[in-house]
C-alpha positions in Angstrom: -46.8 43.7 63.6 -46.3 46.8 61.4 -43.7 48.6 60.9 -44.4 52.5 60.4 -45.3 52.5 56.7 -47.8 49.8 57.2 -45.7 46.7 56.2 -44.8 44.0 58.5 -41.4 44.2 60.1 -40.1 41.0 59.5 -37.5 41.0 62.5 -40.4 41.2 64.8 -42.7 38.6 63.2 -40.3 36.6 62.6 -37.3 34.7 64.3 -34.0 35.1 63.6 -33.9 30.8 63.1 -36.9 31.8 60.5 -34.3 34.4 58.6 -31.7 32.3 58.6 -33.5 29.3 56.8 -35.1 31.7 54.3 -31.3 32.8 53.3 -30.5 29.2 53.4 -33.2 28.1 50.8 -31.9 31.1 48.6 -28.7 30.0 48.3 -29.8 26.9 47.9 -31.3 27.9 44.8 -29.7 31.0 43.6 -28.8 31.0 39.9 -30.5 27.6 39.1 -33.0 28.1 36.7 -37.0 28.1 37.3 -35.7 28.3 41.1 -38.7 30.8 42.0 -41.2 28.8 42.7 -39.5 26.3 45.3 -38.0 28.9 47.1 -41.2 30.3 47.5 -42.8 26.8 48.5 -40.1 26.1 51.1 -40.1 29.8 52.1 -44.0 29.3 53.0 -43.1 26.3 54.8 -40.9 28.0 57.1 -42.6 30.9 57.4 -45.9 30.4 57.2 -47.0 33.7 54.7 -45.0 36.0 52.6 -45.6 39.3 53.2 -44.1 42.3 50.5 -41.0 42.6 52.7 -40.5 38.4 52.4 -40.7 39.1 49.0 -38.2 41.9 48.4 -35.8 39.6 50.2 -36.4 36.6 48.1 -36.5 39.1 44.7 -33.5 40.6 45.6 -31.7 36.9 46.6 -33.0 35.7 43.2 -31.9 38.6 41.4 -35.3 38.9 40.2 -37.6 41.7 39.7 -39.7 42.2 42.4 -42.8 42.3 40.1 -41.9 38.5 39.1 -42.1 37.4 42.8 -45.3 39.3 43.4 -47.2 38.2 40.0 -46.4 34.4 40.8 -47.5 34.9 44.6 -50.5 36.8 43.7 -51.4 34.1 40.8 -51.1 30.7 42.8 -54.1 30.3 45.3 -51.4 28.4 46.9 -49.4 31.2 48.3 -50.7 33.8 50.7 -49.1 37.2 51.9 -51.6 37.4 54.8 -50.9 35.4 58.0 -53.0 32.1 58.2 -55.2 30.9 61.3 -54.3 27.4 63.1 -58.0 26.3 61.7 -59.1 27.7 58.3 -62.6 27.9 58.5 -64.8 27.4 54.8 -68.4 28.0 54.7 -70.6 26.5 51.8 -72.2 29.0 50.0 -73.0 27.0 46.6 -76.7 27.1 45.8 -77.6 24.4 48.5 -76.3 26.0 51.2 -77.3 29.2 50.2 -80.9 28.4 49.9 -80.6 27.0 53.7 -79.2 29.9 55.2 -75.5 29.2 54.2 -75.4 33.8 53.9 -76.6 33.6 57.8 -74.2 31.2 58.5 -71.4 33.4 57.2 -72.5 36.6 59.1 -72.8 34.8 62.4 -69.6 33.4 62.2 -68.2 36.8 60.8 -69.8 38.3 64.1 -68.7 35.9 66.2 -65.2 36.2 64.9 -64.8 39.6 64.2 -63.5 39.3 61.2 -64.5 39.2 57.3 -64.0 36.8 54.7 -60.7 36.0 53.5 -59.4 37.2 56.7 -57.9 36.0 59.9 -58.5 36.2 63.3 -56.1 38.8 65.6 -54.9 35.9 67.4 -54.5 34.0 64.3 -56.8 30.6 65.8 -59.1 31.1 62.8 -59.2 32.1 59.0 -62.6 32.5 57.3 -63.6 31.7 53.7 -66.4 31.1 51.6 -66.1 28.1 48.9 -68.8 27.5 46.4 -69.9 23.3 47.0 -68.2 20.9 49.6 -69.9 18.4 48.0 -71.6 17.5 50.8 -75.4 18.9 49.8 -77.5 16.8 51.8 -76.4 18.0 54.5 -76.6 21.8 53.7 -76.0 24.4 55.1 -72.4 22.9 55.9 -69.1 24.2 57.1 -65.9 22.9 57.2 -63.4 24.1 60.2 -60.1 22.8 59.3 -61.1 18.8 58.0 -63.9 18.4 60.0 -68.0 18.6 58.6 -70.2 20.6 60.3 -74.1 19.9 58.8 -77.3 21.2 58.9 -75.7 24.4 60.3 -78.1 27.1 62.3 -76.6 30.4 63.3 -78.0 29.3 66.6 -75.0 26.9 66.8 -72.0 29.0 65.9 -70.9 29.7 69.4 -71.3 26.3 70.0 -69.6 24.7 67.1 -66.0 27.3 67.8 -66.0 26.6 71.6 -63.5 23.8 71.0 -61.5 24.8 68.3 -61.0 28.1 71.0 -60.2 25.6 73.7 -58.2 23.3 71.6 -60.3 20.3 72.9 -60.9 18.9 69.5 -62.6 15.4 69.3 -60.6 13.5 67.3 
């Protein structure tokens, strides 16, 4: 949801209850020192992402420049600005995986998804990434959707492979 220079419009994404525990967490640490980085923990936790308007509200809260906020969200992989899928989806493509067909695996699944790496699905079930060894080389090409291992991967089995996550019927 964009508002009409581009930027999310935060009173559409998200809920008032959402706003109100972000203002809560500020004042929670408002004028303590080295306060920046748990409000932006908790404020991920609530929120799920922090997009540039999250962080304009924080930044001002703070009293902090909004550069600050942005460097230390931009530095720690831990934070994102972009809205996250229910299932993060990482596919191996150390030299392994790579050498079976890891770079087909990624483009069928970036077909089938419609979406590239590093981002997220429209109806945010899925985010796709690329990670450089799983540790789990025997059994390359391999992907990893949410915790579980998917080996010996084929492009043929992509479809396949998503079908539950889709219909939430995950075996435990």
């Amino acid at each position: 949801m964009k508002a009409g220079n581009g930027e999310i419009d935060i009173q559409k994404e998200f809920t008032a209850g959402q706003l109100a525990k972000l203002d809560d967490i500020i004042k929670k640490f408002k004028d303590k020192p080295g306060a920046l980085i748990p409000v932006l923990e908790e404020a991920q936790m609530v929120l799920e992402f922090l997009p540039m308007p999250i962080l304009r509200v924080i930044a001002k809260g703070l009293n902090l420049p909004l550069s600050r906020v942005y460097g230390v969200v931009t530095f720690y992989s831990f934070f994102t600005m972009t809205p996250r899928g229910k299932h993060t989806l990482r596919v191996c493509l150390g030299t392994a995986c790579y050498v079976r067909g890891g770079k087909s695996i990624m483009e069928a699944i970036q077909k089938e998804l419609g979406v590239k790496e590093k981002e997220t699905t429209p109806d945010r079930l899925f985010s796709l990434e690329s990670v450089r060894c799983l540790g789990a080389c025997g059994l390359a090409p391999v992907i990893v959707i949410t915790e579980d291992v998917h080996g010996r991967m084929k492009t043929q089995k992509v479809k396949e492979i998503l079908s539950p996550y889709r219909e939430e019927t995950v075996p435990a």
